[in-house]
PAROLO-147034 format. One record per residue (C-alpha): residue in three letters; x, y, z. Coordinates in steps of 0.1 Angstrom, whole numbers, plus 5000, padded with zeros to 4 digits. Layout:
BEGIN
[ALA, [X, Y, Z]],
...
//
This chain:
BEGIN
[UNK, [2565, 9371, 3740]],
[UNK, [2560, 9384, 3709]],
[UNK, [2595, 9403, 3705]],
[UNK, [2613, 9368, 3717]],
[UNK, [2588, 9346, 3688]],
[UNK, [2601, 9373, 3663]],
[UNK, [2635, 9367, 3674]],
[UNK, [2636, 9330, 3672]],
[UNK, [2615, 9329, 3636]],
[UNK, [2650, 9348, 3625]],
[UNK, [2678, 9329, 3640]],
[UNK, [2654, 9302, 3622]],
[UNK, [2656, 9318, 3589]],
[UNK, [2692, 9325, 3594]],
[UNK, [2698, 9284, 3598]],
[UNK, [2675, 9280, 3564]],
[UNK, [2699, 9305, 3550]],
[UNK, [2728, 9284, 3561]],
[UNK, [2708, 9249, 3549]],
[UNK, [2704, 9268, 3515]],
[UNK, [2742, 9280, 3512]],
[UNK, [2752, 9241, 3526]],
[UNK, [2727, 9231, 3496]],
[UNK, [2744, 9250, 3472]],
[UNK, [2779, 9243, 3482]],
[UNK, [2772, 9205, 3478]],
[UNK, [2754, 9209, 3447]],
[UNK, [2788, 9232, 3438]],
[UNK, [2807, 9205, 3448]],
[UNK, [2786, 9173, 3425]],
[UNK, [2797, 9200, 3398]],
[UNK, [2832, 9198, 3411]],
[UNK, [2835, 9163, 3416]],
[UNK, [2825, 9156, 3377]],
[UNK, [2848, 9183, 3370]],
[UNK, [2872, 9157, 3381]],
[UNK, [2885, 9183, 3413]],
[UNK, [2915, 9177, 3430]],
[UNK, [2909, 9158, 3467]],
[UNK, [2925, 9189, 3485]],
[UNK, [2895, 9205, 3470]],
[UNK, [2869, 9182, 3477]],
[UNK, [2879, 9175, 3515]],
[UNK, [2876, 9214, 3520]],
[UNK, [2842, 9217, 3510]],
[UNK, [2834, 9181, 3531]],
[UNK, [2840, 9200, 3561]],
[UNK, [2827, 9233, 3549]],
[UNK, [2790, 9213, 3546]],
[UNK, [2796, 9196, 3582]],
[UNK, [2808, 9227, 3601]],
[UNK, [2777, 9241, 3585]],
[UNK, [2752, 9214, 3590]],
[UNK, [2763, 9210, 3630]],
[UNK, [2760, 9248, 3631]],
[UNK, [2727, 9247, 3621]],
[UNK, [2716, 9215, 3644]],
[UNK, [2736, 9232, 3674]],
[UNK, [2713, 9269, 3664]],
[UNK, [2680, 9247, 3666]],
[UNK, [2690, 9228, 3696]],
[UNK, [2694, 9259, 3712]],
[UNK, [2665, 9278, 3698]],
[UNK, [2641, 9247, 3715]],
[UNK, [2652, 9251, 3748]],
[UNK, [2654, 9290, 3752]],
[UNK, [2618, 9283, 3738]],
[UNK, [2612, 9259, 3763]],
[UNK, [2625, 9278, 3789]],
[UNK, [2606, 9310, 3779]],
[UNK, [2573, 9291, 3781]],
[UNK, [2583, 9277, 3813]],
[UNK, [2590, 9309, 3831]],
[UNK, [2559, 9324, 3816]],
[UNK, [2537, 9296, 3827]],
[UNK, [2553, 9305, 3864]],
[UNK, [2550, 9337, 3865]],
[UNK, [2511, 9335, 3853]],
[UNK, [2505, 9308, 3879]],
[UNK, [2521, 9328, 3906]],
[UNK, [2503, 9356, 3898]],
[UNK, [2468, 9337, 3900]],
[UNK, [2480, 9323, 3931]],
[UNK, [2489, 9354, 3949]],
[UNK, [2456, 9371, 3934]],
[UNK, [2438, 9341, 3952]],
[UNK, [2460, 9348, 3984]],
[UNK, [2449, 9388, 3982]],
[UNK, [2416, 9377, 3985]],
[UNK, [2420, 9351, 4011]],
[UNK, [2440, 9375, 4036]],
[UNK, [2415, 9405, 4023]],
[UNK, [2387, 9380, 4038]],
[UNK, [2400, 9368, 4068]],
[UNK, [2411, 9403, 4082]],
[UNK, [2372, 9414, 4078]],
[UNK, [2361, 9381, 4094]],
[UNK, [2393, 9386, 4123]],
[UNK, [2380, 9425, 4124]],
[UNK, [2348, 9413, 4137]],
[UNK, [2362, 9396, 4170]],
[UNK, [2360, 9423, 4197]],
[UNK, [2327, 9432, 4191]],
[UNK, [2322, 9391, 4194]],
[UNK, [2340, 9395, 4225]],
[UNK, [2317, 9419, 4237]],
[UNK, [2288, 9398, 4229]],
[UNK, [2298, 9369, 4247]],
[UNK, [2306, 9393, 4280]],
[UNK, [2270, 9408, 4277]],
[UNK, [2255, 9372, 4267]],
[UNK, [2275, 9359, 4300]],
[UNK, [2265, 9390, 4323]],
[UNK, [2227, 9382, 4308]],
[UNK, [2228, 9345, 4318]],
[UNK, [2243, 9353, 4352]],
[UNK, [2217, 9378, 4358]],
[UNK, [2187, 9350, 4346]],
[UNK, [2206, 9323, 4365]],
[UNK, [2197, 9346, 4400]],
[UNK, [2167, 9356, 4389]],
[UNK, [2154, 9313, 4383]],
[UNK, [2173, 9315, 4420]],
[UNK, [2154, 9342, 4440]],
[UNK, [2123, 9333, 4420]],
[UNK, [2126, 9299, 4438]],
[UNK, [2136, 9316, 4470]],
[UNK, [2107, 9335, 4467]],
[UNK, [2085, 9305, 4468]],
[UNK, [2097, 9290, 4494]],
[UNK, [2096, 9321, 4514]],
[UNK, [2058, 9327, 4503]],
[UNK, [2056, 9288, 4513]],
[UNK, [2071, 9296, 4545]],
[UNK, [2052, 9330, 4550]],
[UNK, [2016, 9306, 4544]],
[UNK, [2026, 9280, 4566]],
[UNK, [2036, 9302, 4596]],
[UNK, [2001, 9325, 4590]],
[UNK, [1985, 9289, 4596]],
[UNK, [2000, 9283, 4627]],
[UNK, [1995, 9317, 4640]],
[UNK, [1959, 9314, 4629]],
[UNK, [1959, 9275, 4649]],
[UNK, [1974, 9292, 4679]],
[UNK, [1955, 9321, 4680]],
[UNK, [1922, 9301, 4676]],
[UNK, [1936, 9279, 4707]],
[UNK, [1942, 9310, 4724]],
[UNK, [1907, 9328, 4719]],
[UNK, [1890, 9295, 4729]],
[UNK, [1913, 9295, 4761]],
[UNK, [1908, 9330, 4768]],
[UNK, [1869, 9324, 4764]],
[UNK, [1866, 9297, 4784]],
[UNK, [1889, 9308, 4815]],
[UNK, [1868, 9342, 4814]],
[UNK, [1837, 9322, 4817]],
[UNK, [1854, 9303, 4846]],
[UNK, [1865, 9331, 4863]],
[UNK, [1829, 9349, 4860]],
[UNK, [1811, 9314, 4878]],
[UNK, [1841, 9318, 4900]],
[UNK, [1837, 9349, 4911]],
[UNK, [1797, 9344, 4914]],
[UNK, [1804, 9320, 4939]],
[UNK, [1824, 9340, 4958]],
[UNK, [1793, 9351, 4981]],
[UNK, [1782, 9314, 4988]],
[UNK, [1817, 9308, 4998]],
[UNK, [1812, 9340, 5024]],
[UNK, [1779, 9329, 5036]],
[UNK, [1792, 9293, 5042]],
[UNK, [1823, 9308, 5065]],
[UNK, [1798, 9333, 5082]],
[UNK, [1785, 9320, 5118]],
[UNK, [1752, 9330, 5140]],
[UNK, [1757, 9370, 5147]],
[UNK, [1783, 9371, 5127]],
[UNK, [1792, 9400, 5115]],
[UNK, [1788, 9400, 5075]],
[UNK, [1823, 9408, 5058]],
[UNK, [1805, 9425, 5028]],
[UNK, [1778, 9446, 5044]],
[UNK, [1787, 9444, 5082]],
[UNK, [1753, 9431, 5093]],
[UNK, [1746, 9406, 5120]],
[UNK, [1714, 9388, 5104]],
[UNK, [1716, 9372, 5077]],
[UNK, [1681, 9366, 5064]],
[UNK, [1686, 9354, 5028]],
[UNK, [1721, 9337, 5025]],
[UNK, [1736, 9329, 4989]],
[UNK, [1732, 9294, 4978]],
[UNK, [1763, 9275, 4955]],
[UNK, [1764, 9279, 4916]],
[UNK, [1761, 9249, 4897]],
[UNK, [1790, 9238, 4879]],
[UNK, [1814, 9267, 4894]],
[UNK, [1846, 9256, 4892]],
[UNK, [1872, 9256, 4923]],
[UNK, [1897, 9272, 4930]],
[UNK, [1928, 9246, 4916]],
[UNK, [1907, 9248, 4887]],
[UNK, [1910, 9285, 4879]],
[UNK, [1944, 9280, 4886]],
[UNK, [1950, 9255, 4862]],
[UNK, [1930, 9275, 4839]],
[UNK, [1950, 9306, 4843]],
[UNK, [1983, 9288, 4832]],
[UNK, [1968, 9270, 4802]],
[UNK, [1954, 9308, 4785]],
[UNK, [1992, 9319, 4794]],
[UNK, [2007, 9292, 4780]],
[UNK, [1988, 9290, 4752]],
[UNK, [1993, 9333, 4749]],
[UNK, [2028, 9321, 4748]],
[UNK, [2024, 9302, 4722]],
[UNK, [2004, 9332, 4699]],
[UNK, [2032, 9355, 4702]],
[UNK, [2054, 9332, 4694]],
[UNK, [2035, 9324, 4660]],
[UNK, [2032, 9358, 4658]],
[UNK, [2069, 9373, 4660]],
[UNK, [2074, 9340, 4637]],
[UNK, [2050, 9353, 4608]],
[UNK, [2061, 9386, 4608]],
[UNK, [2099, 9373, 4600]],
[UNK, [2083, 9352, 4575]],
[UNK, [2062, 9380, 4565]],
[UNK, [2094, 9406, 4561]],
[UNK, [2115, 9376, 4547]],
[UNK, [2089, 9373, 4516]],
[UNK, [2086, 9411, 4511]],
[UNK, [2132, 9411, 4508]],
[UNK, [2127, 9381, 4485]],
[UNK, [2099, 9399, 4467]],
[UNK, [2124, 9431, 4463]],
[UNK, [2152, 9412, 4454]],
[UNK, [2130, 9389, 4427]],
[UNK, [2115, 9421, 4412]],
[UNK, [2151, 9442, 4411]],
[UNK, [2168, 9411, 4392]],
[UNK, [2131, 9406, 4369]],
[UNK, [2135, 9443, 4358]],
[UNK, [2172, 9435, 4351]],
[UNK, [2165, 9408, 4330]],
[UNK, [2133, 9414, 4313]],
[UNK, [2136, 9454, 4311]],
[UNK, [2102, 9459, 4331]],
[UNK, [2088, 9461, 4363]],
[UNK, [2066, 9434, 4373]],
[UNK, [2037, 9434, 4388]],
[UNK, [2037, 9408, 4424]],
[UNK, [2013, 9380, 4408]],
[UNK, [2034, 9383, 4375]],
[UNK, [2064, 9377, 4398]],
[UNK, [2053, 9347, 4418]],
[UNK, [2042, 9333, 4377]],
[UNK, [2075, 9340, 4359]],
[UNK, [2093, 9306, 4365]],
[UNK, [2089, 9292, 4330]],
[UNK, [2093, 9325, 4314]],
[UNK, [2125, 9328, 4327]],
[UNK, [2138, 9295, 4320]],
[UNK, [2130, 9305, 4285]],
[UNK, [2142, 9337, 4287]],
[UNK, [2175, 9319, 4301]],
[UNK, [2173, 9290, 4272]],
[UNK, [2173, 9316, 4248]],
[UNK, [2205, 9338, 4263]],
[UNK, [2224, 9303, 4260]],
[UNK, [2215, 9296, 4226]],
[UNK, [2229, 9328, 4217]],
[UNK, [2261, 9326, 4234]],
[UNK, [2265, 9292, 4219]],
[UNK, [2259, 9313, 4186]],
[UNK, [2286, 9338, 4197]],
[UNK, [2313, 9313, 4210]],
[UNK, [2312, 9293, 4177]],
[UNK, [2317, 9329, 4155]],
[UNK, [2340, 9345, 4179]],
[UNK, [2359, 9312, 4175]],
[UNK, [2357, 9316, 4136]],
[UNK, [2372, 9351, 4143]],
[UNK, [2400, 9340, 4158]],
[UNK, [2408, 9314, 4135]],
[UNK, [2405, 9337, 4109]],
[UNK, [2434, 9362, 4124]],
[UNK, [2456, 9328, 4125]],
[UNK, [2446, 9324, 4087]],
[UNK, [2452, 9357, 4076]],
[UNK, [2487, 9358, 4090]],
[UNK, [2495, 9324, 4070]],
[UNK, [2483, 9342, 4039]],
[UNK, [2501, 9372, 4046]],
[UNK, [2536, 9350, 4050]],
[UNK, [2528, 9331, 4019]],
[UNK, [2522, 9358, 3997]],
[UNK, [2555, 9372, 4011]],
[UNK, [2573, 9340, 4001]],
[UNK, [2553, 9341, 3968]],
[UNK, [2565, 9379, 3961]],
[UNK, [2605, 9363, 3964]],
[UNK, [2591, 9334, 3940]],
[UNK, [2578, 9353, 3913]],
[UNK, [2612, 9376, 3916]],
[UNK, [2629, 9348, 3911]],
[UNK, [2606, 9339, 3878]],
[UNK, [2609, 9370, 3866]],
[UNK, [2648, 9370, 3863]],
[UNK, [2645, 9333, 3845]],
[UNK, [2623, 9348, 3824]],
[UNK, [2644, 9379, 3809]],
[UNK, [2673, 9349, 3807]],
[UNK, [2651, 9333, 3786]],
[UNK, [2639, 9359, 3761]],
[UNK, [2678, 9368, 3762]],
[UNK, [2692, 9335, 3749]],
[UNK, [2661, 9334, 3722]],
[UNK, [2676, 9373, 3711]],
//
Protein backbone atom coordinates (compact mmCIF):
# COMPACT_ATOMS: atom_id res chain seq x y z
CA UNK A 1 0.00 0.00 0.00
CA UNK A 2 2.66 2.05 0.77
CA UNK A 3 4.80 1.35 -2.54
CA UNK A 4 1.47 2.07 -4.65
CA UNK A 5 0.74 5.70 -2.31
CA UNK A 6 4.53 6.45 -3.27
CA UNK A 7 3.78 5.70 -6.68
CA UNK A 8 0.73 7.84 -7.16
CA UNK A 9 2.29 11.04 -5.02
CA UNK A 10 4.89 10.88 -8.23
CA UNK A 11 2.77 10.49 -11.22
CA UNK A 12 1.18 13.50 -9.12
CA UNK A 13 4.20 15.50 -8.99
CA UNK A 14 4.95 14.67 -12.52
CA UNK A 15 1.27 16.41 -13.55
CA UNK A 16 2.45 19.55 -11.23
CA UNK A 17 5.59 19.40 -13.22
CA UNK A 18 3.55 19.48 -16.36
CA UNK A 19 0.92 22.37 -14.78
CA UNK A 20 4.28 24.31 -13.95
CA UNK A 21 5.79 23.89 -17.62
CA UNK A 22 1.95 24.72 -19.09
CA UNK A 23 2.35 27.83 -16.64
CA UNK A 24 5.40 28.82 -18.03
CA UNK A 25 4.61 28.26 -21.56
CA UNK A 26 1.47 30.60 -21.24
CA UNK A 27 3.23 33.12 -19.28
CA UNK A 28 6.02 32.62 -22.46
CA UNK A 29 3.45 33.06 -24.67
CA UNK A 30 1.72 36.79 -22.80
CA UNK A 31 5.47 37.67 -23.51
CA UNK A 32 5.00 36.56 -27.06
CA UNK A 33 1.85 37.97 -27.76
CA UNK A 34 3.14 41.62 -26.62
CA UNK A 35 6.05 40.79 -28.65
CA UNK A 36 3.49 41.15 -31.38
CA UNK A 37 4.24 37.08 -32.46
CA UNK A 38 3.19 35.86 -35.56
CA UNK A 39 -0.43 33.66 -35.34
CA UNK A 40 1.47 30.56 -36.66
CA UNK A 41 3.35 31.05 -33.44
CA UNK A 42 0.69 31.68 -31.16
CA UNK A 43 -1.73 28.73 -32.41
CA UNK A 44 1.27 26.32 -31.68
CA UNK A 45 1.69 27.11 -28.19
CA UNK A 46 -2.55 27.20 -27.91
CA UNK A 47 -2.38 23.55 -28.40
CA UNK A 48 0.83 22.95 -26.71
CA UNK A 49 -1.06 24.31 -23.27
CA UNK A 50 -4.27 22.09 -24.13
CA UNK A 51 -2.53 18.89 -25.07
CA UNK A 52 -0.81 19.58 -21.77
CA UNK A 53 -3.65 20.55 -19.65
CA UNK A 54 -5.88 17.35 -20.89
CA UNK A 55 -2.75 15.25 -20.27
CA UNK A 56 -2.75 16.28 -16.93
CA UNK A 57 -6.71 15.93 -16.25
CA UNK A 58 -6.55 12.50 -18.19
CA UNK A 59 -3.18 11.51 -15.42
CA UNK A 60 -5.51 12.52 -12.44
CA UNK A 61 -8.56 10.89 -13.70
CA UNK A 62 -6.72 7.90 -13.84
CA UNK A 63 -4.73 8.21 -10.74
CA UNK A 64 -8.44 8.35 -8.74
CA UNK A 65 -9.69 5.31 -9.89
CA UNK A 66 -6.55 2.94 -9.74
CA UNK A 67 -6.84 4.62 -6.12
CA UNK A 68 -10.24 3.69 -5.92
CA UNK A 69 -9.76 0.47 -7.14
CA UNK A 70 -6.80 -0.28 -4.90
CA UNK A 71 -8.84 0.63 -1.78
CA UNK A 72 -11.58 -1.38 -3.04
CA UNK A 73 -9.70 -4.67 -3.43
CA UNK A 74 -8.02 -4.09 -0.20
CA UNK A 75 -11.17 -3.52 1.65
CA UNK A 76 -12.13 -7.14 0.04
CA UNK A 77 -9.47 -8.89 0.62
CA UNK A 78 -9.50 -7.70 4.54
CA UNK A 79 -13.18 -8.50 4.76
CA UNK A 80 -12.71 -11.89 3.29
CA UNK A 81 -10.08 -12.67 5.36
CA UNK A 82 -12.17 -11.78 8.66
CA UNK A 83 -14.86 -13.69 7.20
CA UNK A 84 -13.04 -16.89 6.54
CA UNK A 85 -11.18 -16.37 10.14
CA UNK A 86 -14.87 -16.36 11.49
CA UNK A 87 -15.63 -19.48 9.23
CA UNK A 88 -12.28 -21.40 10.79
CA UNK A 89 -13.68 -20.98 13.92
CA UNK A 90 -17.21 -21.92 13.14
CA UNK A 91 -16.26 -25.29 11.37
CA UNK A 92 -13.30 -25.67 14.21
CA UNK A 93 -16.49 -25.59 16.61
CA UNK A 94 -18.90 -27.58 15.06
CA UNK A 95 -16.52 -30.65 14.35
CA UNK A 96 -15.86 -30.79 18.34
CA UNK A 97 -19.54 -30.39 19.05
CA UNK A 98 -20.31 -33.22 15.77
CA UNK A 99 -17.16 -35.31 17.46
CA UNK A 100 -19.22 -35.74 20.42
CA UNK A 101 -22.16 -37.77 18.82
CA UNK A 102 -21.27 -41.40 19.19
CA UNK A 103 -20.59 -41.28 22.58
CA UNK A 104 -24.22 -39.46 22.64
CA UNK A 105 -25.30 -42.30 20.69
CA UNK A 106 -24.13 -44.59 23.26
CA UNK A 107 -25.87 -42.72 25.88
CA UNK A 108 -29.14 -42.76 24.54
CA UNK A 109 -28.64 -46.90 23.89
CA UNK A 110 -27.65 -47.26 27.60
CA UNK A 111 -30.37 -44.52 28.77
CA UNK A 112 -32.97 -46.78 26.56
CA UNK A 113 -31.58 -50.36 27.78
CA UNK A 114 -31.93 -48.52 31.49
CA UNK A 115 -35.54 -47.48 31.03
CA UNK A 116 -36.44 -50.88 29.49
CA UNK A 117 -34.94 -52.64 32.28
CA UNK A 118 -37.01 -50.07 34.99
CA UNK A 119 -40.11 -50.41 32.77
CA UNK A 120 -40.03 -54.50 33.73
CA UNK A 121 -38.95 -54.06 36.92
CA UNK A 122 -42.39 -51.29 37.73
CA UNK A 123 -43.97 -54.60 35.73
CA UNK A 124 -42.93 -57.70 37.78
CA UNK A 125 -43.00 -55.43 40.94
CA UNK A 126 -46.71 -55.25 40.19
CA UNK A 127 -46.79 -58.89 39.25
CA UNK A 128 -45.39 -59.48 42.32
CA UNK A 129 -48.18 -58.01 44.16
CA UNK A 130 -50.73 -59.53 42.74
CA UNK A 131 -49.10 -62.80 43.09
CA UNK A 132 -48.44 -62.09 46.99
CA UNK A 133 -52.31 -60.98 46.75
CA UNK A 134 -53.08 -64.15 45.18
CA UNK A 135 -50.71 -66.30 47.45
CA UNK A 136 -52.80 -64.43 50.72
CA UNK A 137 -55.99 -65.03 49.45
CA UNK A 138 -55.60 -68.77 48.51
CA UNK A 139 -53.74 -69.36 52.26
CA UNK A 140 -57.28 -68.01 53.49
CA UNK A 141 -59.21 -70.36 51.79
CA UNK A 142 -57.05 -73.22 52.60
CA UNK A 143 -57.11 -72.00 56.18
CA UNK A 144 -61.42 -71.79 55.75
CA UNK A 145 -61.30 -75.22 54.27
CA UNK A 146 -59.11 -76.75 56.47
CA UNK A 147 -61.01 -75.30 59.53
CA UNK A 148 -64.30 -76.88 57.82
CA UNK A 149 -62.50 -79.97 57.47
CA UNK A 150 -61.06 -80.35 61.15
CA UNK A 151 -64.60 -79.51 62.43
CA UNK A 152 -65.93 -82.29 60.07
CA UNK A 153 -63.41 -84.64 60.86
CA UNK A 154 -64.13 -83.94 64.70
CA UNK A 155 -67.55 -84.28 64.65
CA UNK A 156 -67.92 -87.51 62.40
CA UNK A 157 -65.16 -89.17 64.81
CA UNK A 158 -67.42 -88.29 67.70
CA UNK A 159 -70.31 -89.87 65.63
CA UNK A 160 -68.65 -92.76 64.83
CA UNK A 161 -67.36 -93.38 68.59
CA UNK A 162 -71.47 -93.12 69.97
CA UNK A 163 -71.90 -95.22 66.87
CA UNK A 164 -69.93 -97.81 67.62
CA UNK A 165 -70.96 -97.71 71.44
CA UNK A 166 -74.19 -98.65 70.44
CA UNK A 167 -73.28 -101.35 68.61
CA UNK A 168 -73.81 -103.74 71.72
CA UNK A 169 -77.45 -102.44 72.38
CA UNK A 170 -78.10 -103.13 68.81
CA UNK A 171 -76.79 -106.99 69.52
CA UNK A 172 -78.66 -107.37 72.64
CA UNK A 173 -81.84 -106.03 70.97
CA UNK A 174 -81.46 -108.88 67.95
CA UNK A 175 -80.44 -111.52 70.60
CA UNK A 176 -83.55 -113.93 71.65
CA UNK A 177 -84.23 -116.30 74.98
CA UNK A 178 -81.15 -118.95 74.82
CA UNK A 179 -79.73 -117.36 72.30
CA UNK A 180 -76.52 -117.78 71.77
CA UNK A 181 -74.54 -114.35 72.37
CA UNK A 182 -72.56 -113.42 69.01
CA UNK A 183 -69.76 -111.71 71.06
CA UNK A 184 -69.09 -114.08 73.93
CA UNK A 185 -71.16 -117.20 72.92
CA UNK A 186 -73.19 -117.49 76.11
CA UNK A 187 -76.75 -118.51 76.41
CA UNK A 188 -77.82 -116.07 79.48
CA UNK A 189 -77.75 -112.96 79.21
CA UNK A 190 -78.01 -111.48 82.70
CA UNK A 191 -77.16 -107.80 82.16
CA UNK A 192 -78.03 -106.76 78.58
CA UNK A 193 -76.73 -103.19 77.14
CA UNK A 194 -79.13 -100.48 77.20
CA UNK A 195 -79.26 -97.66 74.01
CA UNK A 196 -76.90 -94.50 74.12
CA UNK A 197 -78.56 -91.33 74.16
CA UNK A 198 -78.19 -89.23 71.19
CA UNK A 199 -76.32 -92.08 69.10
CA UNK A 200 -76.74 -91.36 65.77
CA UNK A 201 -78.05 -94.07 63.11
CA UNK A 202 -76.75 -95.55 60.70
CA UNK A 203 -77.96 -93.11 57.44
CA UNK A 204 -76.53 -90.65 59.64
CA UNK A 205 -72.88 -91.91 59.81
CA UNK A 206 -73.34 -92.25 56.30
CA UNK A 207 -74.16 -88.94 55.60
CA UNK A 208 -71.47 -88.02 57.81
CA UNK A 209 -68.88 -89.99 56.16
CA UNK A 210 -69.51 -88.19 52.71
CA UNK A 211 -69.60 -84.66 54.12
CA UNK A 212 -65.70 -85.13 56.04
CA UNK A 213 -64.76 -86.54 52.35
CA UNK A 214 -66.24 -83.98 50.61
CA UNK A 215 -65.12 -81.42 52.53
CA UNK A 216 -61.28 -83.37 52.58
CA UNK A 217 -61.85 -82.76 48.96
CA UNK A 218 -62.19 -79.50 49.20
CA UNK A 219 -58.68 -79.01 51.59
CA UNK A 220 -56.52 -80.57 49.12
CA UNK A 221 -57.86 -78.79 46.64
CA UNK A 222 -56.98 -75.43 48.58
CA UNK A 223 -54.03 -76.92 49.29
CA UNK A 224 -52.41 -77.96 45.78
CA UNK A 225 -54.00 -74.28 45.02
CA UNK A 226 -51.74 -72.44 47.65
CA UNK A 227 -48.73 -74.15 46.85
CA UNK A 228 -49.11 -72.90 43.05
CA UNK A 229 -49.72 -69.60 44.50
CA UNK A 230 -47.11 -70.17 46.91
CA UNK A 231 -44.33 -71.24 43.97
CA UNK A 232 -45.89 -68.52 41.69
CA UNK A 233 -44.83 -65.71 44.37
CA UNK A 234 -41.43 -67.17 45.07
CA UNK A 235 -40.75 -66.97 40.47
CA UNK A 236 -42.13 -63.49 40.80
CA UNK A 237 -40.03 -62.79 43.82
CA UNK A 238 -36.82 -64.14 41.63
CA UNK A 239 -37.67 -62.43 38.66
CA UNK A 240 -38.47 -58.93 40.73
CA UNK A 241 -35.18 -59.26 42.61
CA UNK A 242 -32.90 -60.36 39.29
CA UNK A 243 -34.39 -57.12 37.33
CA UNK A 244 -34.05 -54.81 41.02
CA UNK A 245 -30.27 -55.83 41.09
CA UNK A 246 -30.21 -54.86 37.31
CA UNK A 247 -31.53 -51.61 37.84
CA UNK A 248 -30.50 -50.39 41.19
CA UNK A 249 -26.93 -52.28 41.25
CA UNK A 250 -27.88 -54.23 44.67
CA UNK A 251 -29.52 -57.06 45.93
CA UNK A 252 -32.57 -56.48 47.77
CA UNK A 253 -33.62 -57.72 50.67
CA UNK A 254 -37.68 -59.47 50.18
CA UNK A 255 -39.55 -56.61 52.39
CA UNK A 256 -37.39 -53.94 50.39
CA UNK A 257 -38.73 -55.72 47.28
CA UNK A 258 -42.39 -55.82 48.03
CA UNK A 259 -41.59 -51.57 49.15
CA UNK A 260 -39.76 -50.44 45.95
CA UNK A 261 -42.82 -49.28 43.76
CA UNK A 262 -42.17 -45.55 44.19
CA UNK A 263 -38.55 -45.84 44.18
CA UNK A 264 -38.63 -47.25 41.01
CA UNK A 265 -40.90 -44.92 39.40
CA UNK A 266 -38.39 -42.45 40.42
CA UNK A 267 -35.64 -44.29 39.53
CA UNK A 268 -37.51 -44.59 36.02
CA UNK A 269 -38.48 -40.66 36.10
CA UNK A 270 -35.05 -39.88 36.39
CA UNK A 271 -33.62 -42.34 33.43
CA UNK A 272 -36.21 -40.38 31.20
CA UNK A 273 -35.13 -37.11 32.18
CA UNK A 274 -31.84 -38.02 31.11
CA UNK A 275 -32.48 -39.43 27.89
CA UNK A 276 -34.60 -36.34 27.16
CA UNK A 277 -31.21 -34.65 28.10
CA UNK A 278 -29.36 -36.89 25.62
CA UNK A 279 -31.79 -36.77 22.64
CA UNK A 280 -31.87 -32.89 22.64
CA UNK A 281 -27.55 -32.91 22.63
CA UNK A 282 -27.18 -35.84 20.37
CA UNK A 283 -29.64 -33.81 18.18
CA UNK A 284 -27.28 -30.65 18.55
CA UNK A 285 -24.53 -33.14 17.37
CA UNK A 286 -25.90 -33.93 14.44
CA UNK A 287 -26.85 -30.62 13.53
CA UNK A 288 -23.59 -29.52 14.10
CA UNK A 289 -21.93 -32.22 11.49
CA UNK A 290 -24.64 -30.60 8.94
CA UNK A 291 -23.08 -27.10 9.97
CA UNK A 292 -19.68 -27.83 9.75
CA UNK A 293 -19.93 -29.20 6.31
CA UNK A 294 -21.75 -25.71 5.18
CA UNK A 295 -18.73 -23.90 6.67
CA UNK A 296 -16.34 -26.08 5.24
CA UNK A 297 -18.08 -25.45 1.49
CA UNK A 298 -18.14 -21.79 2.20
CA UNK A 299 -14.80 -21.22 3.13
CA UNK A 300 -13.93 -23.26 -0.04
CA UNK A 301 -15.96 -20.76 -2.11
CA UNK A 302 -14.44 -17.98 0.01
CA UNK A 303 -10.68 -19.33 -0.80
CA UNK A 304 -11.74 -18.91 -4.87
CA UNK A 305 -13.12 -15.25 -3.78
CA UNK A 306 -10.27 -13.97 -2.12
CA UNK A 307 -8.09 -15.48 -5.27
CA UNK A 308 -10.02 -13.58 -7.28
CA UNK A 309 -9.38 -10.21 -4.96
CA UNK A 310 -6.07 -10.78 -4.87
CA UNK A 311 -5.52 -10.62 -8.70
CA UNK A 312 -7.78 -7.13 -8.78
CA UNK A 313 -5.63 -6.16 -6.32
CA UNK A 314 -2.00 -6.45 -8.05
CA UNK A 315 -4.14 -4.80 -11.19
CA UNK A 316 -4.67 -2.09 -9.07
CA UNK A 317 -1.32 -1.34 -7.59
CA UNK A 318 -0.11 -1.91 -11.36
CA UNK A 319 -2.13 0.87 -13.00
CA UNK A 320 -1.15 3.30 -9.86
CA UNK A 321 2.85 2.23 -10.85
Amino acid sequence: AEKSAQTAAEELKRAQEDARRISEMQSERDMLISQRPTMDNLAKLFSQCEELSARKNGLEKSLGNAEISLARSAELLNSSAEEGERLSEQQKSAEETAGRAPLYQRELEDGRRKDADCAALIKQLRALAAAKAAAAECAGEYESAASLSDEKEYEYSRAQRRFYANAAWRLAERLGINEECPVCGSTEHPRLAHSIEDAPAEDEINALKDETERLRGLRADADRKLAKAQADLGAAENSAAEMYKRVFGAEPETETLYESDSAAAEKRAEIKAGLKLTEKLLAEAEAAAELAETAAQRRAGLSERIKEYTAQHAQAEAEIA
